[in-house]
FIMI-98878 format. One line per 2 residues: number of its first residue (from 1); their letters; for each residue x, y, z of C-alpha. Coordinates in steps of 0.001 Angstrom, whole numbers, plus 500000, padded with zeros to 6 digits. Layout:
NUM> a> X:Y:Z | ...
! end
This chain:
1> xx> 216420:515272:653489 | 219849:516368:652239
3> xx> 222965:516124:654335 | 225729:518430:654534
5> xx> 228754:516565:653983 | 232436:517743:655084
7> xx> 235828:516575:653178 | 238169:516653:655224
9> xx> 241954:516216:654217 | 244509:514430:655945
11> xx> 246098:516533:659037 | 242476:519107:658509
13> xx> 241187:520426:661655 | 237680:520825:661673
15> xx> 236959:524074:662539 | 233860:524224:665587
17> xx> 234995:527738:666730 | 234699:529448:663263
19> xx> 231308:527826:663112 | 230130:528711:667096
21> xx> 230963:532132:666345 | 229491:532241:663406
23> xx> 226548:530990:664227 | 226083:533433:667600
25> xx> 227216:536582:665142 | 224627:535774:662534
27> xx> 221808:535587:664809 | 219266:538217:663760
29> xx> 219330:539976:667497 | 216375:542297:666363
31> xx> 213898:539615:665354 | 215041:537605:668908
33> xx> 212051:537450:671188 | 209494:538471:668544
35> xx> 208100:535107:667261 | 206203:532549:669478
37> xx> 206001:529591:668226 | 204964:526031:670431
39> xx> 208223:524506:668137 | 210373:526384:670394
41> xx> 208960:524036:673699 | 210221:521168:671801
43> xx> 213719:522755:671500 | 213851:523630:674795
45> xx> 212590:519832:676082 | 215015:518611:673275
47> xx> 218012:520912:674898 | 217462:519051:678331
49> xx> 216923:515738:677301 | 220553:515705:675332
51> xx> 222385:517455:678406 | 220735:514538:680727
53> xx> 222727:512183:678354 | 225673:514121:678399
55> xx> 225723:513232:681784 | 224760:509622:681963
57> xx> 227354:508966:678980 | 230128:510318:680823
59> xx> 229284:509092:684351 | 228896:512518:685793
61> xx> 226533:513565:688792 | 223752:516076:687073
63> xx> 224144:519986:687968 | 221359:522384:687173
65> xx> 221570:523505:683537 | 222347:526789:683800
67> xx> 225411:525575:685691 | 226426:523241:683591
69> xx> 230073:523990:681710 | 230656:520662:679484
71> xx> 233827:521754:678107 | 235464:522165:682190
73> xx> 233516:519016:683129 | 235127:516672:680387
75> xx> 238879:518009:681460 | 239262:521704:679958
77> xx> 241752:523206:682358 | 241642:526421:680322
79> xx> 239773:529277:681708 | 236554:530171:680534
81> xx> 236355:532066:677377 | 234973:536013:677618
83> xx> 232343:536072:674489 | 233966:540029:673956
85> xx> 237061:537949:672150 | 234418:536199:669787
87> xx> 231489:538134:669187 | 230439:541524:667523
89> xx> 229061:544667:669086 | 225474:544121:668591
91> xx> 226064:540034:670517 | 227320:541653:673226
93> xx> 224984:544429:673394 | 222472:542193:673555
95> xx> 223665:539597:676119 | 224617:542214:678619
97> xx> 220717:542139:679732 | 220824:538758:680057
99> xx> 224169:537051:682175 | 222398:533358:682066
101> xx> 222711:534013:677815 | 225965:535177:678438
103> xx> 227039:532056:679967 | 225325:529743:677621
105> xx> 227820:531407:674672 | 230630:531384:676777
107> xx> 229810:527482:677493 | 229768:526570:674006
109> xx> 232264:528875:672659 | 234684:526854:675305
111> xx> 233412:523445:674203 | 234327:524758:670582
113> xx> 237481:525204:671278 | 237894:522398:673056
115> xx> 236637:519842:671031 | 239236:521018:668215
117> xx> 241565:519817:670530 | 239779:516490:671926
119> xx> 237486:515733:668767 | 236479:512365:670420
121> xx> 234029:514663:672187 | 232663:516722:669117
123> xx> 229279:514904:669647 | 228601:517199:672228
125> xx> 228651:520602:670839 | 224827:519089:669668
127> xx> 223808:519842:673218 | 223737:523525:672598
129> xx> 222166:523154:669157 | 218473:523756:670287
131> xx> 218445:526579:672727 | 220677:528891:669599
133> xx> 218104:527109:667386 | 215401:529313:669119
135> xx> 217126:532201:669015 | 217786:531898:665755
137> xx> 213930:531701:664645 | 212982:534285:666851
139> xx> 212087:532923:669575 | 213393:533764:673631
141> xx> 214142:531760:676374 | 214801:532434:679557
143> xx> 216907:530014:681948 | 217580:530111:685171
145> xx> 218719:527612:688165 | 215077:526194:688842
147> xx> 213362:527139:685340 | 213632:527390:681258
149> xx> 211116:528986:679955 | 211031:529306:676817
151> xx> 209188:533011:676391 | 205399:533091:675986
153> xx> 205386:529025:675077 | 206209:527188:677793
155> xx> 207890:527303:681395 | 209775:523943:682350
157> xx> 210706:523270:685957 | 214105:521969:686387
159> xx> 213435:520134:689382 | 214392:516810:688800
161> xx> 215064:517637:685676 | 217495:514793:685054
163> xx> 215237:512203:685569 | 212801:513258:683657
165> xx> 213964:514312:680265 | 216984:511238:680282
167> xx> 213853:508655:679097 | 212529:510770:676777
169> xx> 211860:510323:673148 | 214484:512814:670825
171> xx> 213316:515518:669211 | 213974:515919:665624
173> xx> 215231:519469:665411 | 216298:519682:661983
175> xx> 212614:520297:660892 | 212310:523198:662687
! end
């Protein structure tokens, strides 16, 4: 497998917000939602499983996922970030069916801009990695306080979510 590999110059800020947006801008909105594939369950699995150790590595008392705002829980005092001063027309378009995706952008567009400023927590942008991953091969999920489902694959309870998905095995995403 190759690896990407970033040089980075003395005093060079990495830039996590120019790649967030990116990443949410280029997402193919038209093909979202029209490819099912079981892959997508693992993302979705692999999505809880590194939020449960968001939480155990930083000592924090779980909240449901679809609460959960890791930028404000590790210290952001900043408000929360509108997507409409990040993403295009068709983004917003989109997300203005769905308030729980909404969220999820705004969550990790905050984190992004966060972590340029606290990079000791840049690990953590890698929790949002698998639900965008979805989106991004077509697949839809749907998340809400007591449920992901990940459309036409797989619907996950999120009661005691925590628990279960902290001991299990990670997910190689990169595959998929």
């Amino acid at each position: 497998m190759t690896r990407n590999l970033t040089i980075k110059f003395r005093g060079e800020k990495e830039m996590y917000l120019d790649d967030t947006v990116c990443r949410i801008n280029e997402i193919n909105w038209e093909k979202v939602g029209t490819i099912v594939s079981n892959e997508d369950a693992d993302l979705g699995c692999e999505f809880l499983r590194r939020l449960a150790l968001f939480y155990k590595n930083e000592g924090l008392r779980p909240q449901p996922p679809m609460f959960t705002n890791i930028a404000k829980l590790l210290g952001d005092t900043e408000n929360e970030f509108p997507i409409s001063m990040y993403c295009n027309p068709r983004v917003l378009e989109f997300v203005s069916d769905y308030q729980y995706l909404k969220k999820i952008f705004e969550f990790y567009i905050q984190l992004s801009i966060f972590v340029e400023k606290e990079q000791k927590y840049t690990e953590y942008l890698n929790v949002y990695e698998p639900l965008i991953r979805i989106l991004e091969r077509g697949g839809f999920f749907v998340l809400r306080p007591q449920e992901l489902e990940i459309q036409k694959v797989e619907y996950i309870p999120l009661s005691g979510w925590y628990d279960r998905f902290l001991t299990t095995d990670p997910c190689n995403i990169s595959e998929l």
